[in-house]
PQR file with spaces between the fields and no chain letter, atoms N, CA, C, O and H, PARSE charges and radii, in Angstrom:
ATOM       1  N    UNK     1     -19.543  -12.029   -8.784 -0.4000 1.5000
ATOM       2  CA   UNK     1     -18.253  -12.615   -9.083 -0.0000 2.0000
ATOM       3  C    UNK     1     -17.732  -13.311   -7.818  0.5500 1.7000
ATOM       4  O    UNK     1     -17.696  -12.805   -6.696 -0.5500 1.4000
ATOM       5  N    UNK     2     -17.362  -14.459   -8.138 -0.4000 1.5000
ATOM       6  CA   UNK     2     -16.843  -15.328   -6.926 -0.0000 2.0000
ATOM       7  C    UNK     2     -15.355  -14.929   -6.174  0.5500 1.7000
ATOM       8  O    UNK     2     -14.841  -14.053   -6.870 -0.5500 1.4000
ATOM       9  H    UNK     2     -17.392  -14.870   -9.049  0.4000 1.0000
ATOM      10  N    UNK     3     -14.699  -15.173   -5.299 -0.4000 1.5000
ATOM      11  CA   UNK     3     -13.957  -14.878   -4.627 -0.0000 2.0000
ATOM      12  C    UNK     3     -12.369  -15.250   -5.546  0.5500 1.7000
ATOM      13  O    UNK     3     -11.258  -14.739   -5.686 -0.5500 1.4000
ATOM      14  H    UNK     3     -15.117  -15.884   -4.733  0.4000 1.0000
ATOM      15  N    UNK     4     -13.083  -16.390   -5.987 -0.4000 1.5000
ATOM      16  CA   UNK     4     -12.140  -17.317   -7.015 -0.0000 2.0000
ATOM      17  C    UNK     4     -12.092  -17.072   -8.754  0.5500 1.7000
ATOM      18  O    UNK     4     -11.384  -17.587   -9.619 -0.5500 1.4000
ATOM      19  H    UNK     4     -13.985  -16.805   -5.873  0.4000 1.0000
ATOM      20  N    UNK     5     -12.996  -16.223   -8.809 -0.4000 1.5000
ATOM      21  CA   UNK     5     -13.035  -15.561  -10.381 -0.0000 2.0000
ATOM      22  C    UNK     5     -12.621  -13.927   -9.853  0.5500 1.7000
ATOM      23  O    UNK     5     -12.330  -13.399  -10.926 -0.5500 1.4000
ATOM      24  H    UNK     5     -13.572  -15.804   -8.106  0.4000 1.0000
ATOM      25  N    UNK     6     -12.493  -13.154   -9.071 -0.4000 1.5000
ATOM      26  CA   UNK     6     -12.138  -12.150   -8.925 -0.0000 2.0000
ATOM      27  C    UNK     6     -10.515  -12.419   -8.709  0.5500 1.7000
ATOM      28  O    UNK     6      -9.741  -11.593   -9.193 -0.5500 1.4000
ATOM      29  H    UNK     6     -12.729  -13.583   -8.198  0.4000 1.0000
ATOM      30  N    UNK     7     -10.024  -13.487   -8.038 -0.4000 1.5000
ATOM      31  CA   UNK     7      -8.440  -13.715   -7.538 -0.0000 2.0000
ATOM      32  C    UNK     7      -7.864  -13.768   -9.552  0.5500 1.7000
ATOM      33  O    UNK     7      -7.027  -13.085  -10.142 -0.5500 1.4000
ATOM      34  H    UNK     7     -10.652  -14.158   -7.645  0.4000 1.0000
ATOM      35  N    UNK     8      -8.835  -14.958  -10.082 -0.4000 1.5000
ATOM      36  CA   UNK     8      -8.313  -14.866  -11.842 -0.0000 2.0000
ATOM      37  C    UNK     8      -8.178  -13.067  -11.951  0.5500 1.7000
ATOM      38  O    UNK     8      -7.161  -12.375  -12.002 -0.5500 1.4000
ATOM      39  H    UNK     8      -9.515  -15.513   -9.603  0.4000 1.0000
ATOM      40  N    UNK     9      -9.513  -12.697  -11.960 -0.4000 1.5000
ATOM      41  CA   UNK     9      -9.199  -11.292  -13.164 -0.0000 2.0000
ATOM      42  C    UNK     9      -8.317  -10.596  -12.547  0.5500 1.7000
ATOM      43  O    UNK     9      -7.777   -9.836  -13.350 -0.5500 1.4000
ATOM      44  H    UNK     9     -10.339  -13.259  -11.919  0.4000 1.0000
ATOM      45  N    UNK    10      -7.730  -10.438  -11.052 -0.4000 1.5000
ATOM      46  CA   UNK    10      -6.718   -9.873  -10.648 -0.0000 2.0000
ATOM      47  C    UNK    10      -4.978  -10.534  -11.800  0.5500 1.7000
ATOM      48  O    UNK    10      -4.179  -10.136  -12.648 -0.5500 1.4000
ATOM      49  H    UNK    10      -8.168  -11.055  -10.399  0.4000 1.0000
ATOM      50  N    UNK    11      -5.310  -11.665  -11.008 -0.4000 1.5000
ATOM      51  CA   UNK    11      -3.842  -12.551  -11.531 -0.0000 2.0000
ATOM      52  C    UNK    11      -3.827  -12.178  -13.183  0.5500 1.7000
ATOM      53  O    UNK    11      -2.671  -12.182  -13.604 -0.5500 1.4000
ATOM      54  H    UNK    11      -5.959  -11.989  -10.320  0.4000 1.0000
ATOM      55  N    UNK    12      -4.874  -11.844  -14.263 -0.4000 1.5000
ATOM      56  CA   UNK    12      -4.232  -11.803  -15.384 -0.0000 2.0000
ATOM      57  C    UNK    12      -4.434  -10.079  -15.417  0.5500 1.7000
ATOM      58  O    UNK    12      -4.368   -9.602  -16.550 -0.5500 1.4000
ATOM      59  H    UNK    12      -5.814  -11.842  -13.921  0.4000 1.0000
ATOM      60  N    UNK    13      -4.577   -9.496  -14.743 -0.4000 1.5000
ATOM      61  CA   UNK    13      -4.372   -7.723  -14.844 -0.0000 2.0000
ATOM      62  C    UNK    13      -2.713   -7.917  -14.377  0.5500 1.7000
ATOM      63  O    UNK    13      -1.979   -7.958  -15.364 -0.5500 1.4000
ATOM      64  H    UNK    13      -4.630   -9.883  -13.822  0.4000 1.0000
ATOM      65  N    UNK    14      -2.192   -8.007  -13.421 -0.4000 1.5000
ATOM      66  CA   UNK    14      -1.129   -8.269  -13.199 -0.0000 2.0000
ATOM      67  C    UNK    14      -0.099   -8.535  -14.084  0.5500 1.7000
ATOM      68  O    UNK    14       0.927   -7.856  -14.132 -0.5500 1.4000
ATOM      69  H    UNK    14      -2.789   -7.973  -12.619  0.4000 1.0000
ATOM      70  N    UNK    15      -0.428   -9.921  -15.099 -0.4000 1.5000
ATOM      71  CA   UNK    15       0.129  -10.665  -15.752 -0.0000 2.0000
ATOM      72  C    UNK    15      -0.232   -9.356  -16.747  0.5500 1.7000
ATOM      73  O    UNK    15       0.303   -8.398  -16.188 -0.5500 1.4000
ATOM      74  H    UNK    15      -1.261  -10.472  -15.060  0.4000 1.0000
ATOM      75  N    UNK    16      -0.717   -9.013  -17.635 -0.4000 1.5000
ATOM      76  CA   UNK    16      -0.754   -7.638  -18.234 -0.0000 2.0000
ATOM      77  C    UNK    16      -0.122   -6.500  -17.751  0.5500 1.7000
ATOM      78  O    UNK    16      -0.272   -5.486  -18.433 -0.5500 1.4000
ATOM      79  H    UNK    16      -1.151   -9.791  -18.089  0.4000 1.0000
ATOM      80  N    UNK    17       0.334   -6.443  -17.065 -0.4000 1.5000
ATOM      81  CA   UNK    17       1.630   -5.250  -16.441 -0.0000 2.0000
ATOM      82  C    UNK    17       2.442   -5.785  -16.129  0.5500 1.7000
ATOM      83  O    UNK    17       3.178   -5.047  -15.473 -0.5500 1.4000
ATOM      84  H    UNK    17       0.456   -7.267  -16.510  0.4000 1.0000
ATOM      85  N    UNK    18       2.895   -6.968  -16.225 -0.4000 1.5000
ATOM      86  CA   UNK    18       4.334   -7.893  -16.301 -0.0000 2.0000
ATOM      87  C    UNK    18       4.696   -7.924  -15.320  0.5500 1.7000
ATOM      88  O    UNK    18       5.822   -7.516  -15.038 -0.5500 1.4000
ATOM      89  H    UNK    18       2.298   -7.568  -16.758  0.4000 1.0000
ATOM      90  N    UNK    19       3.740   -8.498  -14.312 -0.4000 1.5000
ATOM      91  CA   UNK    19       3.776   -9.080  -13.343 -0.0000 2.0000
ATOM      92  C    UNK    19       3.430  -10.584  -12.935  0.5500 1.7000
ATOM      93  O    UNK    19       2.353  -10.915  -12.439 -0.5500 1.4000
ATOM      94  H    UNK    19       2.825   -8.830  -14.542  0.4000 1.0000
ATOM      95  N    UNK    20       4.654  -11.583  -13.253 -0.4000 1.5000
ATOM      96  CA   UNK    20       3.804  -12.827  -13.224 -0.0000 2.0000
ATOM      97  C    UNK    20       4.161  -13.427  -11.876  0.5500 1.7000
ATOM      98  O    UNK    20       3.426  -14.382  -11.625 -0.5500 1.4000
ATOM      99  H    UNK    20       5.529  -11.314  -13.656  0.4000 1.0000
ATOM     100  N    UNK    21       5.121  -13.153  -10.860 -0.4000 1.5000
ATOM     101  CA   UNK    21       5.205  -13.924   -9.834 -0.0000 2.0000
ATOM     102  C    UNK    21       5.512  -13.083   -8.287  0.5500 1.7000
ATOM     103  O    UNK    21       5.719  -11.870   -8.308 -0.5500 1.4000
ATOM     104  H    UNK    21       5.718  -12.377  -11.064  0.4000 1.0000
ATOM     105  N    UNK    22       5.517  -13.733   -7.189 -0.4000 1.5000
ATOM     106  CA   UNK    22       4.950  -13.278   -5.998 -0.0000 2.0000
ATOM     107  C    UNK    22       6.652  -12.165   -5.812  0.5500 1.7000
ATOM     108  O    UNK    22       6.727  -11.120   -5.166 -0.5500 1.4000
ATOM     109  H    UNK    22       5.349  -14.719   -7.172  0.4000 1.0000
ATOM     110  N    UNK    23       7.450  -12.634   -6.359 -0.4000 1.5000
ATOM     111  CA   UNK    23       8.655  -11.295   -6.228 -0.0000 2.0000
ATOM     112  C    UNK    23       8.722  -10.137   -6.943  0.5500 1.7000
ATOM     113  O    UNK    23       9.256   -9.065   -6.660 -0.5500 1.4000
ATOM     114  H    UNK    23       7.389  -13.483   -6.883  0.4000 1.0000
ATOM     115  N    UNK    24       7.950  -10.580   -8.163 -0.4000 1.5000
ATOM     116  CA   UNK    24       7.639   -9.121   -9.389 -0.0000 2.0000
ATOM     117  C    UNK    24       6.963   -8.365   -8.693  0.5500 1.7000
ATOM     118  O    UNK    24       7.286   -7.209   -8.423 -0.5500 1.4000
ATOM     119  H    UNK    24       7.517  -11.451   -8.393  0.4000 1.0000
ATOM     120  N    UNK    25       5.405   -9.230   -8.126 -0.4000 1.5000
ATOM     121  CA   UNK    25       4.272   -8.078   -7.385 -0.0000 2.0000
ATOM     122  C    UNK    25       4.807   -7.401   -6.170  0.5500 1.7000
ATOM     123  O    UNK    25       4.330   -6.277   -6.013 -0.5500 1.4000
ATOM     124  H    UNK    25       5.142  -10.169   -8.346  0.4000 1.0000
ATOM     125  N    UNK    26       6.002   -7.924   -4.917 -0.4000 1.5000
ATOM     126  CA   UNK    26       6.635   -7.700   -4.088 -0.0000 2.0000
ATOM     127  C    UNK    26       7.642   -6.500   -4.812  0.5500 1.7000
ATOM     128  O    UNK    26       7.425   -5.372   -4.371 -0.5500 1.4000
ATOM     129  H    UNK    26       6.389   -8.837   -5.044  0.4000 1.0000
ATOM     130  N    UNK    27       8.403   -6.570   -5.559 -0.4000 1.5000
ATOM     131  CA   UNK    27       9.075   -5.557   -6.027 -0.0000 2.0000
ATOM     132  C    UNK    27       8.261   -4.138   -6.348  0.5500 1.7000
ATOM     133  O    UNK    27       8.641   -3.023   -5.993 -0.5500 1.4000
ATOM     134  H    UNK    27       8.579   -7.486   -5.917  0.4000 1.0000
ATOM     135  N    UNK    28       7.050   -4.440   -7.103 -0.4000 1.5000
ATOM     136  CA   UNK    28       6.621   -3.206   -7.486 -0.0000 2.0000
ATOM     137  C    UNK    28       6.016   -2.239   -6.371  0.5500 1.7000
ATOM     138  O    UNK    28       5.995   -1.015   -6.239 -0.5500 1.4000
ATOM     139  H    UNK    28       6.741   -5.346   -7.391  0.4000 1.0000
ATOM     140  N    UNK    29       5.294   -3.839   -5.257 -0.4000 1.5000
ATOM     141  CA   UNK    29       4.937   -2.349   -4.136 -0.0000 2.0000
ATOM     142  C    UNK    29       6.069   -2.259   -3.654  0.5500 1.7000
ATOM     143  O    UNK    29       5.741   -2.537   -2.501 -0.5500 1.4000
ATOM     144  H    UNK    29       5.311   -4.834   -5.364  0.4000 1.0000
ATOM     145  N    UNK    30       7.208   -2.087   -3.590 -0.4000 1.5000
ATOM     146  CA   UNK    30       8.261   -1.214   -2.832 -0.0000 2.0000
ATOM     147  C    UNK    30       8.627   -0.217   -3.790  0.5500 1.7000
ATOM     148  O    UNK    30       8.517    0.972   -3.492 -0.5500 1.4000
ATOM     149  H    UNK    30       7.474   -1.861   -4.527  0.4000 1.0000
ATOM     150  N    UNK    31       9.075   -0.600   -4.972 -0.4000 1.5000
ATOM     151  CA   UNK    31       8.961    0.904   -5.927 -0.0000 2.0000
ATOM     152  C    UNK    31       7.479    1.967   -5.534  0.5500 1.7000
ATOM     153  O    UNK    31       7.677    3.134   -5.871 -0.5500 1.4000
ATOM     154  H    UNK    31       9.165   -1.566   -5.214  0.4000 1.0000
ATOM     155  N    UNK    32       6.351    1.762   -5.014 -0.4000 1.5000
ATOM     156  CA   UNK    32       5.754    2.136   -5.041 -0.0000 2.0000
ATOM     157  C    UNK    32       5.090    2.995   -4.214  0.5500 1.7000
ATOM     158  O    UNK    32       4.322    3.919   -4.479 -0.5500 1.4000
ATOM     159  H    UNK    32       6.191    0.814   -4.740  0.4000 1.0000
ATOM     160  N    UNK    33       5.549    2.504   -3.027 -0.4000 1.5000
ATOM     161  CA   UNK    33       5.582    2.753   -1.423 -0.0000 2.0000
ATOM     162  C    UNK    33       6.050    3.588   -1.267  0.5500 1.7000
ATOM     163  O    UNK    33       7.154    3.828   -1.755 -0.5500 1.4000
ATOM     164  H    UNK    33       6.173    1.753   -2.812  0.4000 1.0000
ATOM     165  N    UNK    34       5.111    4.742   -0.177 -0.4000 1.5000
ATOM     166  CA   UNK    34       5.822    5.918   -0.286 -0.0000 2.0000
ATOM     167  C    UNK    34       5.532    5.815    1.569  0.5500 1.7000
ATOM     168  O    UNK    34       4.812    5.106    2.272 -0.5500 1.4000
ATOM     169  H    UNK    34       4.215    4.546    0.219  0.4000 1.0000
ATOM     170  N    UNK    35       6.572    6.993    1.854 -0.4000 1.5000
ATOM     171  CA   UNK    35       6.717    7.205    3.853 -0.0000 2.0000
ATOM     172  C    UNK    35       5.573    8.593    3.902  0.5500 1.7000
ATOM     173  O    UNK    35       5.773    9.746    3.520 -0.5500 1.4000
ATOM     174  H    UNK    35       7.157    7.570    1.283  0.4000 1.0000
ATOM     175  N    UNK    36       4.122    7.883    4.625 -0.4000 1.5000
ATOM     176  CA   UNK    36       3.594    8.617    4.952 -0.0000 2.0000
ATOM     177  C    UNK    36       3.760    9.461    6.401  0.5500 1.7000
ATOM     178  O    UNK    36       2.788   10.078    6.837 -0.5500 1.4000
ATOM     179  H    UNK    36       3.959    6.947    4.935  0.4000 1.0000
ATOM     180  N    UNK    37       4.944    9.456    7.068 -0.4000 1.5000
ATOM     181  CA   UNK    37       5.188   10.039    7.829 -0.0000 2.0000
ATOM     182  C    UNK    37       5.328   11.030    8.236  0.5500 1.7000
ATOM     183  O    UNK    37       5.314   11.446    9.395 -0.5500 1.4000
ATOM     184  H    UNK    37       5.733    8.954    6.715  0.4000 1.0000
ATOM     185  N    UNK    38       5.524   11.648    7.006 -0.4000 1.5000
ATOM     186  CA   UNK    38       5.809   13.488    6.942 -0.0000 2.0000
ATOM     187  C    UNK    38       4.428   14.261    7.033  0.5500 1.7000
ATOM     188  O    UNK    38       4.296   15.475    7.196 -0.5500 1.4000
ATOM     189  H    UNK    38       5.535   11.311    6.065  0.4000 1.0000
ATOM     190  N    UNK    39       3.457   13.345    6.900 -0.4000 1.5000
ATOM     191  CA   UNK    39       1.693   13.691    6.765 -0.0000 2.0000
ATOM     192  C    UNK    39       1.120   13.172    7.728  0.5500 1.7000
ATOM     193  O    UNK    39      -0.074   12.975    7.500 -0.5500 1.4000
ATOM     194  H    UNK    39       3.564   12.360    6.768  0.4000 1.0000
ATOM     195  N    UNK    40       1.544   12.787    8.958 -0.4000 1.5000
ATOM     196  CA   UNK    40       0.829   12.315    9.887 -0.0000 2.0000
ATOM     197  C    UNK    40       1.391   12.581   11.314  0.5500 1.7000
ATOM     198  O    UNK    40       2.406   12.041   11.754 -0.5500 1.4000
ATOM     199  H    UNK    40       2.513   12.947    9.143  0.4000 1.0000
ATOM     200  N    UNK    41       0.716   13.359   11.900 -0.4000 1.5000
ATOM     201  CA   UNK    41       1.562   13.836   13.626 -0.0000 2.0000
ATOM     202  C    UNK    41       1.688   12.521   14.649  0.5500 1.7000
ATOM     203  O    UNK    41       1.029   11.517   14.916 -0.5500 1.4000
ATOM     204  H    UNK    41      -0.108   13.798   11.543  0.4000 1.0000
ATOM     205  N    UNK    42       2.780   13.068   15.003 -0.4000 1.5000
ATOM     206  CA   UNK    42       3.463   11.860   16.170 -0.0000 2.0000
ATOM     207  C    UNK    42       2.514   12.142   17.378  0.5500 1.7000
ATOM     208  O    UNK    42       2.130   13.292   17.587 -0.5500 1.4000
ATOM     209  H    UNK    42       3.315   13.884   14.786  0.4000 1.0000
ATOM     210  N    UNK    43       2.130   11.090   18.182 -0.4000 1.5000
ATOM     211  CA   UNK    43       1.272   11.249   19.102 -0.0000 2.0000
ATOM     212  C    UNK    43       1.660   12.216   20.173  0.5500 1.7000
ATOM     213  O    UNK    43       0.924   12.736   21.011 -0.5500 1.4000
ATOM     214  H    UNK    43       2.443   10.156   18.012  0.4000 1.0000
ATOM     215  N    UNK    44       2.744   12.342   20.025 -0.4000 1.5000
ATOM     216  CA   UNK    44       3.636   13.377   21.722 -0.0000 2.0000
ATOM     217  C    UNK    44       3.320   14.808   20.930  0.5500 1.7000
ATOM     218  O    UNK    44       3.295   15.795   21.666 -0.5500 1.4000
ATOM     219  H    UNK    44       3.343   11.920   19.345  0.4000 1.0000
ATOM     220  N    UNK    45       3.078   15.032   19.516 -0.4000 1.5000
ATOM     221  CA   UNK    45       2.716   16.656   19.534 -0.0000 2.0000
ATOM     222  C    UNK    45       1.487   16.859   19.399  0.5500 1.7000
ATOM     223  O    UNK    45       1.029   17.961   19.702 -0.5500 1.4000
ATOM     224  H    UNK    45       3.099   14.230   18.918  0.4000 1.0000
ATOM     225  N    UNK    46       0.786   15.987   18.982 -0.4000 1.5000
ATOM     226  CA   UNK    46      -0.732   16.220   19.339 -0.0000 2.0000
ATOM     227  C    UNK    46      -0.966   16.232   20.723  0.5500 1.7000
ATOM     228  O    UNK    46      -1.845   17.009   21.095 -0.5500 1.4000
ATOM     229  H    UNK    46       1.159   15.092   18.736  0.4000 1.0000
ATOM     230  N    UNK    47      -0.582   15.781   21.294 -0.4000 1.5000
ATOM     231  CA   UNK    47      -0.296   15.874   23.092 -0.0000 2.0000
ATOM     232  C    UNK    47      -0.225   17.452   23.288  0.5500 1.7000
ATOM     233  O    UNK    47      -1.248   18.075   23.574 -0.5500 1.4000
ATOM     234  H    UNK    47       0.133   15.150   20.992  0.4000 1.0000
ATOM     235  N    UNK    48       1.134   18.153   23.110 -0.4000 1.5000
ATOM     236  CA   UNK    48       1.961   19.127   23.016 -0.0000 2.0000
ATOM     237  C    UNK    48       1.231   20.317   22.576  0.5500 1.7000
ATOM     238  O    UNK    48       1.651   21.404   22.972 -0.5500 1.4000
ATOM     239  H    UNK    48       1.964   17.646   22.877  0.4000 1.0000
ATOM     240  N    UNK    49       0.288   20.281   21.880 -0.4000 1.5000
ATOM     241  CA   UNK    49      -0.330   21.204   20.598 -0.0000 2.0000
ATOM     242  C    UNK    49      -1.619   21.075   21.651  0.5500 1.7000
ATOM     243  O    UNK    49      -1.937   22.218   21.979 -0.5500 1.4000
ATOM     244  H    UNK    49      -0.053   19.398   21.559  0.4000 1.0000
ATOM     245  N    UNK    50      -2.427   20.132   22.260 -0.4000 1.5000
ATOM     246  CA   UNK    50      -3.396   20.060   22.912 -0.0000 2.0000
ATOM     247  C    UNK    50      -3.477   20.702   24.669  0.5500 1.7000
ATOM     248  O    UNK    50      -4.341   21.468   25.096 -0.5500 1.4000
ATOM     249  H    UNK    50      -2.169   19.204   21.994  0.4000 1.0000
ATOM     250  N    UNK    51      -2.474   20.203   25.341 -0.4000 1.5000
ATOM     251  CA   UNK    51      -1.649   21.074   26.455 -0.0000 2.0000
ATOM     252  C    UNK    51      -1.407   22.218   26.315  0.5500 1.7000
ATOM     253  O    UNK    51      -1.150   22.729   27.405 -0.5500 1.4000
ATOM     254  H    UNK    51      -1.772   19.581   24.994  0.4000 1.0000
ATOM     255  N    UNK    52      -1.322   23.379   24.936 -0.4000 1.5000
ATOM     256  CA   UNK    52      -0.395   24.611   24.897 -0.0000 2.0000
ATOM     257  C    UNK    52      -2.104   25.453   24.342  0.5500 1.7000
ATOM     258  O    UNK    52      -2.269   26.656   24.140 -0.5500 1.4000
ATOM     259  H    UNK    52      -1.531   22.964   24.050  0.4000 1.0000
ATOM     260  N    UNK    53      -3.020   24.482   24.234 -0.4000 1.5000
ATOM     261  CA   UNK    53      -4.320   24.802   23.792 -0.0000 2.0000
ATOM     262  C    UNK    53      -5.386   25.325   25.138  0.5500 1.7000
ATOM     263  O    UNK    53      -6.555   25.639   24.914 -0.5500 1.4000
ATOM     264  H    UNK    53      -2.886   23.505   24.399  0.4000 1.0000
């Protein structure tokens, strides 16, 4: 599948979840988007945790 027939079957999957333009698809990843922050250590306690090791 070409680069340019894969961009189609994307654009009408999209268009099948009622997504037809670049602010619909922009809206949904922010509904969608989640803060992986709470799952990932800040570099100063892996520091902290490695020093107390």
């Amino acid at each position: 599948m070409t680069v340019h027939e894969r961009a189609e079957a994307l654009k009408k999957e999209l268009a099948e979840m009622g997504i037809t333009t670049d602010a619909e698809l922009q809206q949904a990843l922010e509904r969608t988007r989640i803060d992986i922050s709470m799952f990932v250590r800040k570099p100063e306690e892996a520091e902290r945790k490695e020093e107390t090791a």
